[in-house]
C-alpha positions as CSV (number, residue, x, y, z in Angstrom):
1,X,-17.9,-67.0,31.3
2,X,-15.5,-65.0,28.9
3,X,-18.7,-62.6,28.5
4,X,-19.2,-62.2,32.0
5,X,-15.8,-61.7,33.2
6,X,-15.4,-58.7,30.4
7,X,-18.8,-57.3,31.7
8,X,-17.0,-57.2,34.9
9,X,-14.0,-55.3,33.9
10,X,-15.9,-52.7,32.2
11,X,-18.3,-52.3,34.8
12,X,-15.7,-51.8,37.1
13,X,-13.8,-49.9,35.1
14,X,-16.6,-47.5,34.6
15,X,-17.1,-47.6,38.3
16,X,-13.2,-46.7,38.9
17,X,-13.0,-44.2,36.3
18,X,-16.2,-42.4,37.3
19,X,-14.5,-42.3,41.1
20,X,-10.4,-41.3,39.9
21,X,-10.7,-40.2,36.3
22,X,-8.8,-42.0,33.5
23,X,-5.6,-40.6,35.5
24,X,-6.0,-42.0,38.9
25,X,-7.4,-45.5,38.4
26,X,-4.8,-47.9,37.2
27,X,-5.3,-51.5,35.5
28,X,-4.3,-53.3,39.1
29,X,-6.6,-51.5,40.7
30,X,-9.5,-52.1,38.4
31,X,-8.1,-55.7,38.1
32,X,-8.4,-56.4,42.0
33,X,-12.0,-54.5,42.2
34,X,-13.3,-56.7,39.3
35,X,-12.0,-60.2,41.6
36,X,-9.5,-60.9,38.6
37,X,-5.6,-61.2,38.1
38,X,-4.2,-57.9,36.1
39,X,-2.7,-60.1,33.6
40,X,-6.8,-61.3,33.0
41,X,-7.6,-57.8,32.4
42,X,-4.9,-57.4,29.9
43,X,-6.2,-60.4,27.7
44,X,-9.8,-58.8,27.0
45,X,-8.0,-55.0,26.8
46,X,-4.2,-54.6,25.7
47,X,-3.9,-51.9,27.5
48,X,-5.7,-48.9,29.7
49,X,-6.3,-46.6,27.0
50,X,-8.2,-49.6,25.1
51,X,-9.9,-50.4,27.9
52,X,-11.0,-47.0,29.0
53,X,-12.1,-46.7,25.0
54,X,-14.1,-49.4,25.3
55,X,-15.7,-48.5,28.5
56,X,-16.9,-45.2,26.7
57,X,-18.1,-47.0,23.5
58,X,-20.2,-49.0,26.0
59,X,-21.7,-46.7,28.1
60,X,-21.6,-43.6,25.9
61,X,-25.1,-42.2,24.3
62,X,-24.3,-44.0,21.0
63,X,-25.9,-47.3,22.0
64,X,-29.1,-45.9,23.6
65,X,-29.8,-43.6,19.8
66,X,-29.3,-46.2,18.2
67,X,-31.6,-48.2,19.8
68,X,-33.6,-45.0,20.5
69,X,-33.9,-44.3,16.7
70,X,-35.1,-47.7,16.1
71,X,-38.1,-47.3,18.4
72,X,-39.1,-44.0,16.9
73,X,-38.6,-44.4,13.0
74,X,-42.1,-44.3,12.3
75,X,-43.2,-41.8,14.9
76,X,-43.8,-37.9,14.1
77,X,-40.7,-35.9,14.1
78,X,-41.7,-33.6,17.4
79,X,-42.6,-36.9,19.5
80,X,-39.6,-38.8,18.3
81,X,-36.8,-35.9,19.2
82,X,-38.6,-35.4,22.3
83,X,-37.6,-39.6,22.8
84,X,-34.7,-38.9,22.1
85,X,-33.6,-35.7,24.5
86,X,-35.0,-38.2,27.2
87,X,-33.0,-40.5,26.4
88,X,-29.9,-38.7,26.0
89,X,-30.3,-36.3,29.2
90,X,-31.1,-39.6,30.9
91,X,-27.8,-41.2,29.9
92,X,-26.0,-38.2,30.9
93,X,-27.4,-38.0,34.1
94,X,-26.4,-41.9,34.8
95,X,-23.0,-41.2,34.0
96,X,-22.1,-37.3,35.2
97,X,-19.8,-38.3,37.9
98,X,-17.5,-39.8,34.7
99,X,-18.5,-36.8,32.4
100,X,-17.3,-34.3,35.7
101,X,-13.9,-35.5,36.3
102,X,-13.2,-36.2,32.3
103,X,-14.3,-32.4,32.0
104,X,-12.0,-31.8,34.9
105,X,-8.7,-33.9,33.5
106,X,-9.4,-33.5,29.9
107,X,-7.0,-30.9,29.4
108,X,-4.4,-33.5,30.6
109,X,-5.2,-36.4,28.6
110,X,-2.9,-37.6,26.2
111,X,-3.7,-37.4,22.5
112,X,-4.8,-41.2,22.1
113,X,-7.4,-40.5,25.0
114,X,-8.5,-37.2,23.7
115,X,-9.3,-39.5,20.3
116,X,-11.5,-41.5,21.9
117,X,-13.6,-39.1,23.4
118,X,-13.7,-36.9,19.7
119,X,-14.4,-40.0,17.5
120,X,-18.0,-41.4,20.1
121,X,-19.2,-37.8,19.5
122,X,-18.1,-37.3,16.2
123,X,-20.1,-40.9,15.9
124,X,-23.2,-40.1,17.8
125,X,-23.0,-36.6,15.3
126,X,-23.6,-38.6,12.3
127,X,-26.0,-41.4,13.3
128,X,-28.4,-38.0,14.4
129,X,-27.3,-36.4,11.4
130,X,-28.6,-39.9,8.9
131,X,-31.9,-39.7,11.0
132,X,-32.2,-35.8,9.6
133,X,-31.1,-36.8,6.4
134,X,-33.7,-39.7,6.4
135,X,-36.4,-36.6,6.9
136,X,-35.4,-34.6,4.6
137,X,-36.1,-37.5,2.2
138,X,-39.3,-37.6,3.6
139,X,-39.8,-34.2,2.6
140,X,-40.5,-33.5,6.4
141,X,-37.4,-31.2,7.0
142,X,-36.4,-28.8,4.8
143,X,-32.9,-28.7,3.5
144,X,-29.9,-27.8,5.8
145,X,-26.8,-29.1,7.0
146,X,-28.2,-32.5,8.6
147,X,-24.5,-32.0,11.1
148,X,-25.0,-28.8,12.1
149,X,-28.5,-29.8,12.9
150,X,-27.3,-32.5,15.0
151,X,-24.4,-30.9,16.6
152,X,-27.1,-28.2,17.4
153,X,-29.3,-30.4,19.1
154,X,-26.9,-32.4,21.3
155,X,-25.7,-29.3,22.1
156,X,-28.6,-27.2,23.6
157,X,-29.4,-30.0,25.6
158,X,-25.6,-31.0,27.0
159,X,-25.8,-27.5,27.9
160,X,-28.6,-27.6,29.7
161,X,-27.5,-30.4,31.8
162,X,-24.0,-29.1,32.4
163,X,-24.7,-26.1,33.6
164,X,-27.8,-28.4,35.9
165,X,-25.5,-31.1,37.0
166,X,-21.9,-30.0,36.4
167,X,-21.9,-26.4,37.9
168,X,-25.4,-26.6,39.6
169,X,-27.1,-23.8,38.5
170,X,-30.1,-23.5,41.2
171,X,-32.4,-22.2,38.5
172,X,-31.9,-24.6,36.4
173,X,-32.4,-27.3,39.0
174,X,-35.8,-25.4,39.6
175,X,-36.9,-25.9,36.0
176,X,-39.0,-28.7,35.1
177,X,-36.7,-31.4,32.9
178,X,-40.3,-32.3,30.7
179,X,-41.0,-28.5,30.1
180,X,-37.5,-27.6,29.3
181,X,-37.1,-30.6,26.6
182,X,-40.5,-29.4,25.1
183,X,-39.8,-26.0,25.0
184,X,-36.0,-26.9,23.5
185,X,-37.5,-29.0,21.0
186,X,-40.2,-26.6,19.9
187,X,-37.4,-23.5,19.3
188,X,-35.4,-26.5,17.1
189,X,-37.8,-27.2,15.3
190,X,-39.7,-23.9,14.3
191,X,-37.2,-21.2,15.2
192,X,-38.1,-17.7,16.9
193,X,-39.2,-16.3,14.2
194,X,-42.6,-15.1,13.6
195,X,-44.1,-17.2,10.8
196,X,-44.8,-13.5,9.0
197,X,-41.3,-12.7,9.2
198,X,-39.6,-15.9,8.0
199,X,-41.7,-15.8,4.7
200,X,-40.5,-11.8,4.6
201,X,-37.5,-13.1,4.6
């Protein structure tokens, strides 16, 4: 019962959140959506900043990599990151009404809240960055800065769907998702060089 009711709270926190931002939804609010008392709420989560960080440890991409990793530890490097940018662009896509308005209010948060949000990506950075270094072990990558590569690669393709489901580019919404992530996955992993000209250089 205990499990349920804290399901409940998150996802309606998540729900509220998504809707009015960490700003506009309060705990009463939240409280009354879930079918619970307020003082219920504040005996699973302290307060609303501990309750909004819990809400984006849940539903954040760090759950879904790691379980995403799991699936693909034995597959070739190419298939697995191409897993993995599904998963992730999926995830994103589930939760971009919560990603807009945090974009929108972020420069309002207070510093606690702004914490949060640094130490999931900062997390999800160097669970990514392990599965590189794991590679290079294998001798399959060569030797580089396993968090730059990861940064990199979270990167191209949170940019890809900002500027798809955030600002709405129109040519990005033309482009096929499946040819994008393959063609994104091919420049990470062999560049745009020439092979001629890397070994020149």
């Amino acid at each position: 019962m205990a499990d349920r009711t804290k399901e409940k709270i998150l996802n309606t926190a998540l729900k509220l959140f998504s809707q009015k931002g960490y700003l506009g939804a309060t705990t009463k609010e939240i409280a009354k959506s879930a079918g619970i008392a307020e003082v219920t709420l504040f005996r699973y989560f302290p307060s609303k900043s501990a309750l909004f960080g819990e809400v984006i440890n849940t539903y954040s991409f760090l759950p879904t990599l790691r379980e995403a990793l799991e699936k693909v530890k034995n597959e070739p490097c190419e298939k697995a990151l191409k897993i993995i940018a599904k998963e992730f662009l999926k995830v994103l896509e589930t939760k971009k009404d919560l990603i807009k308005i945090m974009h929108s209010e972020m420069h309002r948060y207070p510093e606690e809240i702004k914490k949060i949000h640094e130490n999931i990506i900062e997390k999800t950075i160097t669970v990514l960055s392990d599965y590189f270094k794991n590679l290079q072990e294998k001798k399959i990558l060569r030797e580089i800065n396993t968090v730059f590569a990861a940064r990199a690669f979270l990167g191209m393709f949170f940019s890809y769907f900002y500027g798809k489901e955030i600002r709405e580019c129109l040519n990005l919404k033309k482009e096929d998702p499946e040819e994008v992530i393959n063609a994104y996955i091919d420049l990470f992993l062999k560049g745009i060089l020439k092979i001629k000209e890397i070994e020149k250089s």
